[in-house]
C-alpha positions as CSV (number, residue, x, y, z in Angstrom):
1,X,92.3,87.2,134.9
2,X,95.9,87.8,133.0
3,X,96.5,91.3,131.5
4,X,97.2,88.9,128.2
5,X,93.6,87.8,127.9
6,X,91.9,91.2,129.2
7,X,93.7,92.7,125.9
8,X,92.4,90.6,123.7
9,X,88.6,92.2,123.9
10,X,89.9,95.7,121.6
11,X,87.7,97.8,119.2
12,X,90.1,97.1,116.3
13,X,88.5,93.2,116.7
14,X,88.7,90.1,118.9
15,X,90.7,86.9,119.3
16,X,88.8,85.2,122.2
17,X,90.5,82.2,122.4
18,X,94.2,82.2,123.8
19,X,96.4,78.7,124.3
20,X,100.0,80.0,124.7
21,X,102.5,78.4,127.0
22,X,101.7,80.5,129.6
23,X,98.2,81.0,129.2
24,X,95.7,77.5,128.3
25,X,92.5,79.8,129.3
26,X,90.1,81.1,126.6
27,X,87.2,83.0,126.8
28,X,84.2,81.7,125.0
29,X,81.4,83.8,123.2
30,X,79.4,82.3,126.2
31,X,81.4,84.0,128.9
32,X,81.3,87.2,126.6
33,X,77.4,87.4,126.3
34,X,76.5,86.6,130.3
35,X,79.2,89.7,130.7
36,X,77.2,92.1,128.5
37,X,74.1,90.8,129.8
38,X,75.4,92.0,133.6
39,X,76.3,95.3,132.0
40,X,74.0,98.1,132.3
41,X,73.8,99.0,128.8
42,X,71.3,99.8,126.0
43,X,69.6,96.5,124.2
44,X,70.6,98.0,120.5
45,X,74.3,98.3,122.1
46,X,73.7,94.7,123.6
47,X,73.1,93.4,120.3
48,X,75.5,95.0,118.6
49,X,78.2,93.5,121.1
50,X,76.3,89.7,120.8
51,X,76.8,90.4,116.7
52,X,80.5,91.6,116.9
53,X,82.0,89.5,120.0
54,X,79.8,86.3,119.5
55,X,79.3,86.0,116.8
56,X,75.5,85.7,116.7
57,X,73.6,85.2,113.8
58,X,70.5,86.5,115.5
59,X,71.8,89.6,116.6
60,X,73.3,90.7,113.4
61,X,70.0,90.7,111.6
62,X,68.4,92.7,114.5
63,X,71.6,95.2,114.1
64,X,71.0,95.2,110.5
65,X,67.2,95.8,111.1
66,X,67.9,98.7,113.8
67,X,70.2,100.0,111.4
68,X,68.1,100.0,108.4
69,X,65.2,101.7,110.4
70,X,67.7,104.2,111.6
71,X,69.3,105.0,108.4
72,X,65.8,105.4,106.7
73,X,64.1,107.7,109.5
74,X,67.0,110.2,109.3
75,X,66.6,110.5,105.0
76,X,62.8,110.9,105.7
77,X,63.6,113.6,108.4
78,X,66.3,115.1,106.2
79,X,64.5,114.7,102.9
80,X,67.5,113.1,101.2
81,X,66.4,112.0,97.9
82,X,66.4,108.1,97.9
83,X,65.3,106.8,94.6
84,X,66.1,103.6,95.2
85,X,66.2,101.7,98.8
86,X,69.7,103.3,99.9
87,X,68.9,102.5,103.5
88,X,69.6,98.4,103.5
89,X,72.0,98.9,101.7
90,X,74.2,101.8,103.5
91,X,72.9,99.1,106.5
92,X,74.9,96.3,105.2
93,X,77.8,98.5,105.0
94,X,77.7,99.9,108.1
95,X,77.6,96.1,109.6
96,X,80.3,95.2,107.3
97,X,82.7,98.2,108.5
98,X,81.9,97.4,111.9
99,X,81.7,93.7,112.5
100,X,83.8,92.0,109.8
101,X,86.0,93.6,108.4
102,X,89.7,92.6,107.3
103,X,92.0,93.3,109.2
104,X,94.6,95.6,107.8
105,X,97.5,94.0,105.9
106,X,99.9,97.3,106.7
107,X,100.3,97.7,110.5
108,X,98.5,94.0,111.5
109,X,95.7,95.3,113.1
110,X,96.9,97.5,115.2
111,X,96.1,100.7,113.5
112,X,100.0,101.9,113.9
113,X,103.4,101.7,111.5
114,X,106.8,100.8,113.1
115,X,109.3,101.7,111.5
116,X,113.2,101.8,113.0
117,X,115.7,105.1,112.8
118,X,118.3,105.8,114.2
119,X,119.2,108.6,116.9
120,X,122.1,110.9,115.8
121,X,124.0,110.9,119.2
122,X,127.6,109.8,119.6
123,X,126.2,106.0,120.3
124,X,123.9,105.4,117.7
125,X,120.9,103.7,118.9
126,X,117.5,102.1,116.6
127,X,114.8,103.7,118.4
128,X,111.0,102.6,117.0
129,X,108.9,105.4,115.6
130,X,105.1,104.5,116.0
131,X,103.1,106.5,113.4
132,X,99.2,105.9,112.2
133,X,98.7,103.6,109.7
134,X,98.1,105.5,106.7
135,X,96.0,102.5,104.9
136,X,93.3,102.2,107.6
137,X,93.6,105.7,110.0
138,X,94.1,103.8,112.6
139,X,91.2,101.2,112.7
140,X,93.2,98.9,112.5
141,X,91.0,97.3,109.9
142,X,91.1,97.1,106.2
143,X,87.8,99.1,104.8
144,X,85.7,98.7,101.9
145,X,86.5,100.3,99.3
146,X,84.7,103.3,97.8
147,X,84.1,101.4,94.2
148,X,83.0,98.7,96.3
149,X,80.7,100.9,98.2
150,X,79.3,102.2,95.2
151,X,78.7,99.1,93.8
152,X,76.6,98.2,96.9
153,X,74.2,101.1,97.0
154,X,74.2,101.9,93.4
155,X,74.9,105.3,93.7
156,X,76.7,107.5,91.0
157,X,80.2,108.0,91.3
158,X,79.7,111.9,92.1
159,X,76.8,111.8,94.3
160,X,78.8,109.1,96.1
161,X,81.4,111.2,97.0
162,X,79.7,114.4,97.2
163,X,77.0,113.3,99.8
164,X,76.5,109.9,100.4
165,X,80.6,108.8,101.5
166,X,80.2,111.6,103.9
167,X,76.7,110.3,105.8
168,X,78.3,106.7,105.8
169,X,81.3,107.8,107.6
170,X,79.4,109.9,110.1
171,X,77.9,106.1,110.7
172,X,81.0,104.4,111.2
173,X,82.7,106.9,112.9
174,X,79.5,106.6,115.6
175,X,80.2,102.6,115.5
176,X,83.8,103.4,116.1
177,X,83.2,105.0,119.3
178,X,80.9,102.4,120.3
179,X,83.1,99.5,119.9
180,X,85.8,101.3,122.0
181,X,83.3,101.6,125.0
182,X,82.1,98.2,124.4
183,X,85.7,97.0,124.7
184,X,86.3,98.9,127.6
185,X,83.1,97.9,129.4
186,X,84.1,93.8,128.9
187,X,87.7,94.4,129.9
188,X,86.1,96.2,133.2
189,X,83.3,92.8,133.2
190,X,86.4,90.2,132.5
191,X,89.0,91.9,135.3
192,X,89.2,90.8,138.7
193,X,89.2,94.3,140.5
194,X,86.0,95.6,141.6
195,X,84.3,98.0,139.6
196,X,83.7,101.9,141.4
């Protein structure tokens, strides 16, 4: 398989179809799940792969579901006060951070800024200076915003911020990780060289 379609599988998001001049292959949500299912992997990390890369319906309520239990075991352990049902709804935007969210208008999805200077040497030469994207960190993807966040879970502005932002990003951040081994693990499935 081409180096071109083994880069399309990223954490930042997918394009699994390719038809280029060069390339008329694609990889189809099919291929994708028989890959993760030969993968020796969790079933929670299996679903959340199925939700993200295929786009299954299925698996993003059962992510949603694992999510919610999760969410709500560790405020019960913690004994975070939860007045109202937080849980589903720092859930939903856990899935929506993860799985579809925009792609960032700023640096195209990469998660990094070109931008051109010039060298001061006696030929002046444009060299490109890569930098993180100061709009997304570095995801690559355009988050929610915090007053839409807050909107979600219904949750004051200040407690928002004080407590809550904090616990959701500690969730993301997880996801983040996750989607960056996920990738790896498909480009390993997807690539022709035999895996040690």
């Amino acid at each position: 398989m081409s180096l071109s379609m083994l880069s399309l599988f990223n954490p930042k998001g997918s394009n699994l179809t390719s038809s280029n001049i060069y390339c008329a292959k694609s990889i189809h949500p099919s291929d994708v799940a028989t890959a993760l299912a030969y993968a020796d992997i969790p079933k929670w990390v299996y679903i959340f792969a199925l939700a993200k890369y295929c786009n299954d319906v299925k698996a993003h309520h059962q992510l949603l579901t694992y999510y919610k239990q999760r969410i709500q075991n560790d405020i019960n352990c913690n004994e975070w006060k939860d007045e109202i049902n937080r849980a589903e709804k720092l859930a939903l935007i856990v899935i929506h951070e993860s799985i579809y969210a925009s792609t960032c208008r700023h640096c195209d999805g990469s998660g990094y800024r070109s931008s051109p200077r010039s060298s001061s040497s006696r030929v002046t030469r444009l060299t490109i200076d890569e930098t993180l994207c100061h709009k997304c960190h570095g995801t690559g993807k355009r988050p929610t915003s915090v007053r839409t966040q807050e909107k979600i879970t219904h949750i004051s502005k200040s407690s928002w911020s004080r407590t809550w932002r904090k616990r959701l990003d500690s969730y993301v951040s997880e996801v983040r990780v996750l989607e960056s081994d996920i990738a790896i693990l498909l480009r390993r499935q997807f690539s022709n060289k035999k895996s040690i």
